[in-house]
C-alpha positions as CSV (number, residue, x, y, z in Angstrom):
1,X,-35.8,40.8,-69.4
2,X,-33.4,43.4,-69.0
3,X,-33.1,45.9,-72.1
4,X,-30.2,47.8,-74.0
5,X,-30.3,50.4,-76.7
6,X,-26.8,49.5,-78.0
7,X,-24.9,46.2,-78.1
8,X,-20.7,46.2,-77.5
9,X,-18.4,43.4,-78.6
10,X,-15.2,43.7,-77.1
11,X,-12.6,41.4,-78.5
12,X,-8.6,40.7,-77.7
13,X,-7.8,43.0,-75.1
14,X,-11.1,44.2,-74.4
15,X,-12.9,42.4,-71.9
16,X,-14.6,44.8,-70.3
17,X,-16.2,48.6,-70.5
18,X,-15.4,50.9,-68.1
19,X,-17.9,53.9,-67.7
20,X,-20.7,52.2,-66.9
21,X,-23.3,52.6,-64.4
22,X,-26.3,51.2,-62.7
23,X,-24.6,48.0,-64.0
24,X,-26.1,44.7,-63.6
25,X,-24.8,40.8,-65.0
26,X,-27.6,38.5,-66.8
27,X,-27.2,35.1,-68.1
28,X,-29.7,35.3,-71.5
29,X,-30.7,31.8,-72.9
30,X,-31.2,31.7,-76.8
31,X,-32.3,29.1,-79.2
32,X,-29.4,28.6,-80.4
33,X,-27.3,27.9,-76.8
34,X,-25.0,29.5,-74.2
35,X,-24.2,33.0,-75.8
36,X,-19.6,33.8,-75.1
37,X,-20.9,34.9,-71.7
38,X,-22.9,36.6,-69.7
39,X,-23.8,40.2,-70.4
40,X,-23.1,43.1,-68.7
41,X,-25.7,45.9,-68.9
42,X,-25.2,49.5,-67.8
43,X,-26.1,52.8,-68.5
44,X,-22.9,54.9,-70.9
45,X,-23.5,58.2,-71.9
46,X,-27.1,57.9,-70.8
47,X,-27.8,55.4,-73.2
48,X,-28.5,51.5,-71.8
49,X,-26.1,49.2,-73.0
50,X,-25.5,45.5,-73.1
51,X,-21.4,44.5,-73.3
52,X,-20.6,40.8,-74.6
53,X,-16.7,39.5,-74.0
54,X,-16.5,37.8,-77.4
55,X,-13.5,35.3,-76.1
56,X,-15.5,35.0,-72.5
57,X,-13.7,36.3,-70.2
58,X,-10.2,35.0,-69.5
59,X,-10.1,34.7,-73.2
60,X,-10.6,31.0,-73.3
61,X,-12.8,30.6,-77.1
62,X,-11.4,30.2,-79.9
63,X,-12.5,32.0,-83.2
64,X,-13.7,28.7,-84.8
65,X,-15.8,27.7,-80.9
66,X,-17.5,31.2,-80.8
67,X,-21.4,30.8,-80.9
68,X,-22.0,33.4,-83.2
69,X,-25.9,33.3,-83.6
70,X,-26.6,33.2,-80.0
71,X,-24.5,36.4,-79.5
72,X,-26.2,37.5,-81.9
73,X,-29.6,36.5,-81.1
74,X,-29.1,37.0,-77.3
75,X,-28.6,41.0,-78.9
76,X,-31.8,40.7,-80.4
77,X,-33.8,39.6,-77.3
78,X,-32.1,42.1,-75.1
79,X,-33.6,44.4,-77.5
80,X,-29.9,46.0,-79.1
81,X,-30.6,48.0,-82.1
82,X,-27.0,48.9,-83.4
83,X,-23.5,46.8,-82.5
84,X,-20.2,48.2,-81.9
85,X,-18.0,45.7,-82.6
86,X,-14.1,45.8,-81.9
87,X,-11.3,43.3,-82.9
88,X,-7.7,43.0,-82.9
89,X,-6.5,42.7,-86.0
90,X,-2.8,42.4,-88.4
91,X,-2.3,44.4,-91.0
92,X,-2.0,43.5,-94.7
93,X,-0.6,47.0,-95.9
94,X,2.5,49.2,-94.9
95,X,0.1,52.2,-93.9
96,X,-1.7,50.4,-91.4
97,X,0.5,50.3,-88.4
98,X,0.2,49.1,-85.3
99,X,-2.1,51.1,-82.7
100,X,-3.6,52.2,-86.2
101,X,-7.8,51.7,-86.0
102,X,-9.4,51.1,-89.3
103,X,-13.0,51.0,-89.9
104,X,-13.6,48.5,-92.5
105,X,-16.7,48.6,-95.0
106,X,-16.3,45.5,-96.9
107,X,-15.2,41.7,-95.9
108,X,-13.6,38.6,-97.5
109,X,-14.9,35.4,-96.2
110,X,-11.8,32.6,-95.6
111,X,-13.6,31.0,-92.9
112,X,-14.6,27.2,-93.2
113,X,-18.0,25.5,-92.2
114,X,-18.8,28.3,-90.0
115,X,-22.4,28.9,-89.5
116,X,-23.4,32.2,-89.9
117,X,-27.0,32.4,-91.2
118,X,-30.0,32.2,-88.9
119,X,-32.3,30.1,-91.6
120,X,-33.1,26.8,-92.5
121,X,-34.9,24.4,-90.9
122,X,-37.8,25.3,-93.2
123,X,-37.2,28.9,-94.0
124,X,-35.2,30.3,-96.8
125,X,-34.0,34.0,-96.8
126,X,-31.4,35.6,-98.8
127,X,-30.0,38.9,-97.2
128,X,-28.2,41.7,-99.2
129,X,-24.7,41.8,-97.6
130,X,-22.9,44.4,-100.6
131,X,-22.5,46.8,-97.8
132,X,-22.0,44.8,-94.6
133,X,-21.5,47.5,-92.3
134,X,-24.0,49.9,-91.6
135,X,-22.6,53.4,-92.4
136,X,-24.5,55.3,-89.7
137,X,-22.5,53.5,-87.0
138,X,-19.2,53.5,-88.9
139,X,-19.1,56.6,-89.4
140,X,-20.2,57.7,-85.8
141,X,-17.0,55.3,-84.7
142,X,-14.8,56.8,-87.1
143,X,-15.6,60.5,-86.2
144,X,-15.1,59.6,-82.3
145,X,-11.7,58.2,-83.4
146,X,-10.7,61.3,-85.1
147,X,-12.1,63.6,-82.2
148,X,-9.6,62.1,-79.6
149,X,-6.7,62.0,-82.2
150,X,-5.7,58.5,-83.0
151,X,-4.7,57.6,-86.5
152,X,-7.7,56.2,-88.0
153,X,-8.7,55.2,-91.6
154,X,-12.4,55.1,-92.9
155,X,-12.9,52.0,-95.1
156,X,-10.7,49.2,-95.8
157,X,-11.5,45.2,-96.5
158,X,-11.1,42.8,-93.8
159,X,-10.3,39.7,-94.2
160,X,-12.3,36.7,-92.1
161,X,-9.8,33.7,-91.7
162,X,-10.2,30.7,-89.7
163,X,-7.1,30.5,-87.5
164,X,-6.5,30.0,-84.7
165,X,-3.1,29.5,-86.3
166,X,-2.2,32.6,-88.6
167,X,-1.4,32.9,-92.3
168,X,1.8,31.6,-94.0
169,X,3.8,33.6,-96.1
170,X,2.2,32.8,-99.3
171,X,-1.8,33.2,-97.8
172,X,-0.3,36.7,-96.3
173,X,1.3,37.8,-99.9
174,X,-2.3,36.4,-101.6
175,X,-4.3,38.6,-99.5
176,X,-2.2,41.3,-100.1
177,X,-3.2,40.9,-103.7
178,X,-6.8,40.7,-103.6
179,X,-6.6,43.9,-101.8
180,X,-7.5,43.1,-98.1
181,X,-6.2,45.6,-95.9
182,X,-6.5,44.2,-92.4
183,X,-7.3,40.3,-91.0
184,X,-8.7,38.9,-88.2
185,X,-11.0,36.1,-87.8
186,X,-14.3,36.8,-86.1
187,X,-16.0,40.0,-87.9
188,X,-17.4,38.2,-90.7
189,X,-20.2,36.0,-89.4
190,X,-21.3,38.8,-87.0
191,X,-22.0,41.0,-89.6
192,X,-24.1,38.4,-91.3
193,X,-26.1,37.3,-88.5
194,X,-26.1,41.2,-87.5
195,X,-27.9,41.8,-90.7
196,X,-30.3,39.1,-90.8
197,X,-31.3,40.1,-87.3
198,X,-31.8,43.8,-88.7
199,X,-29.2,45.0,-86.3
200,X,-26.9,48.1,-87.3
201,X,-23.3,46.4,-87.3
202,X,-19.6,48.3,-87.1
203,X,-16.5,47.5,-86.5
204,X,-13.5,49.1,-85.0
205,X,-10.1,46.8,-86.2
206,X,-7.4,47.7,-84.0
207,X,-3.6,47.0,-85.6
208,X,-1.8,45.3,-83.3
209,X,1.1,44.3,-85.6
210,X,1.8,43.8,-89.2
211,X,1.0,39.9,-90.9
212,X,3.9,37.9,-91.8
213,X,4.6,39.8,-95.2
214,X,6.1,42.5,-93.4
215,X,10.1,42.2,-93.0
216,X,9.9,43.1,-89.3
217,X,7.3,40.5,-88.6
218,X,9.6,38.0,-86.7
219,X,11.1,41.1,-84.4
220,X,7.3,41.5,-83.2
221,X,7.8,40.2,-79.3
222,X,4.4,39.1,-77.5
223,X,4.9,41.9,-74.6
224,X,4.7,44.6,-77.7
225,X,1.7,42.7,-78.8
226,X,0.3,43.3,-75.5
227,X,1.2,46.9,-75.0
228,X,-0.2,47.5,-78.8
229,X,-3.7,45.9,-77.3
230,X,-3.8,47.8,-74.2
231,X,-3.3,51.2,-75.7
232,X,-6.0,50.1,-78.2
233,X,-8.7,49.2,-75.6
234,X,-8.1,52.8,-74.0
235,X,-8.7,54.0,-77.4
236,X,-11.4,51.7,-78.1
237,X,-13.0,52.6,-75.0
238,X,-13.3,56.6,-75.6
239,X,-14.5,55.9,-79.3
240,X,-17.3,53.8,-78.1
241,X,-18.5,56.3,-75.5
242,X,-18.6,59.2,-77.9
243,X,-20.0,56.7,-80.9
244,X,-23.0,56.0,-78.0
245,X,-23.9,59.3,-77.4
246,X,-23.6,60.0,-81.0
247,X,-25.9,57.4,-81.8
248,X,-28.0,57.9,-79.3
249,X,-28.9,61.1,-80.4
250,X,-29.7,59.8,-84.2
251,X,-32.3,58.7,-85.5
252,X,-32.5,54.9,-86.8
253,X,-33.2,56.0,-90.5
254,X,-30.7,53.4,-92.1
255,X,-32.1,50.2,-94.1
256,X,-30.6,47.8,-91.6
257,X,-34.1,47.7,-89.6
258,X,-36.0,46.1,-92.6
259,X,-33.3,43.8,-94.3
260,X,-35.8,41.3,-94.0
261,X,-38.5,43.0,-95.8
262,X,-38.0,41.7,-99.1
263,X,-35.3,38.6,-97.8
264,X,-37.5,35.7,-97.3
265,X,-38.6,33.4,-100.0
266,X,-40.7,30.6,-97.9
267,X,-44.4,31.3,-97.9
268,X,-45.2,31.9,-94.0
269,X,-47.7,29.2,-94.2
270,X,-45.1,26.6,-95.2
271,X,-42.6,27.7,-92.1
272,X,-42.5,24.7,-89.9
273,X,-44.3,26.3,-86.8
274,X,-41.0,25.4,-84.5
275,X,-39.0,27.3,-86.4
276,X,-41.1,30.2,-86.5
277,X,-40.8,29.6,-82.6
278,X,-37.4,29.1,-82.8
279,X,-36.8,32.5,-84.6
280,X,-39.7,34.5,-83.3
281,X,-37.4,37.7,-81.5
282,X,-36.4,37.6,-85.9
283,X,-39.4,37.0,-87.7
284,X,-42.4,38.3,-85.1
285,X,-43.4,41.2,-86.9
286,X,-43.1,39.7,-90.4
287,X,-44.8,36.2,-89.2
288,X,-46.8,37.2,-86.3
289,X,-45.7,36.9,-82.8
């Protein structure tokens, strides 16, 4: 099978990544089903790379359909080592505005029945998730963003809601309050799965507009939605070919590589041997190809 250094998520408004070279399309099957599409993997910077459209392209899955674990998983087999992830997002605080990019360190989970663990079926494992974004890759995102110029903030909470509807009044003025600074709804259970497959995970949230709180919310028209996502995906697309070559050059000295090390609680002998099948691109080197 094909293989890429670094994965790319692109979400609203970023369906593809231009740049690339020596490009070629590949279906990958996973235990877990049909990943959002197929992958596109190309040579950036250098460095091999393996772009997923998070919505498929023609942006036609929802938040709540997306297959999260075989995104993930398909990641894992193509053999991805970090994620750069990048949403479109609406702000929860006045000094996030629009064409703004935060970098969030920290999530709040509002999803509902999601799935976003890769165990079970026999196997118990218990991740850390305190940190959920792996500084090494945030931090080469955010330093891109700031070499080009846009107006960028390190840190922040995101908030994780279901949709596909957005939040009434009184949810927006309730996240406000617990502190969130932007929302979206997909992030959350990639960074989980992103973990439990020891992948380096980051996000880039790009503002498109402010969440219902805001006074101005109801003047926000759906063509300056649009223009606020395009001008984002140019921006995304410079930060994540200077984060590449950044990374590329970087050692892999973060904890994200072993977060299974001490995360699984079932004896190896008592994993049902399907499941060790099942989750072998996961568990190989802990279980034994």
């Amino acid at each position: 099978m094909e293989k890429a250094q670094i994965g790319i998520i692109g979400g609203s408004g970023l369906y593809q990544m231009e740049g690339l070279t020596d490009v070629r399309e590949i279906g990958v099957d996973t235990p877990f089903g049909a990943p959002s599409d197929n992958f596109i993997i190309g040579t950036l910077e250098g460095v091999r790379v393996a772009f997923l459209a998070r919505h498929g392209r023609g942006h036609r899955i929802l938040p709540t359909e997306l297959n999260f674990r075989a995104n993930i998983y398909a990641m894992k087999l193509l053999g991805v080592e970090r994620i750069l992830s990048a949403s479109a997002v609406g702000s929860l605080q006045e000094q996030y505005a629009p064409t703004d990019i935060v970098i969030p360190d920290q999530f709040i989970d509002r999803t509902r029945g999601r799935i976003s663990t890769f165990f079970g079926e026999g196997i118990v494992g218990h991740i850390t998730f305190a940190h959920p974004v792996c500084t090494a890759v945030g931090n080469a995102m955010a330093d891109a963003g700031e070499a080009i110029g846009v107006k960028l903030h390190r840190g922040g909470t995101y908030l994780c809601m279901e949709g596909p509807a957005f939040s009434t009044l009184a949810e927006s003025r309730l996240y406000r309050s617990w502190g969130a600074d932007v929302i979206g709804m997909t992030n959350l259970q990639e960074a989980k799965l992103a973990r439990e497959a020891e992948i380096c995970y980051a996000t880039m949230a790009l503002v498109t507009d402010y969440d219902c709180w805001h006074p101005d919310h109801d003047a926000v028209t759906v063509e300056m939605v649009i223009e606020y996502l395009n001008k984002n995906a140019a921006n995304a697309q410079q930060i994540i070919r200077r984060s590449v070559q950044a990374l590329a050059a970087q050692d892999r000295t973060c904890k994200c590589g072993a977060a299974l090390k001490h995360a699984i609680l079932t004896q190896p002998g008592a994993v049902p041997a399907e499941t060790k099948k099942k989750l072998s691109a996961i568990l190989g080197k802990y279980f034994g190809e």
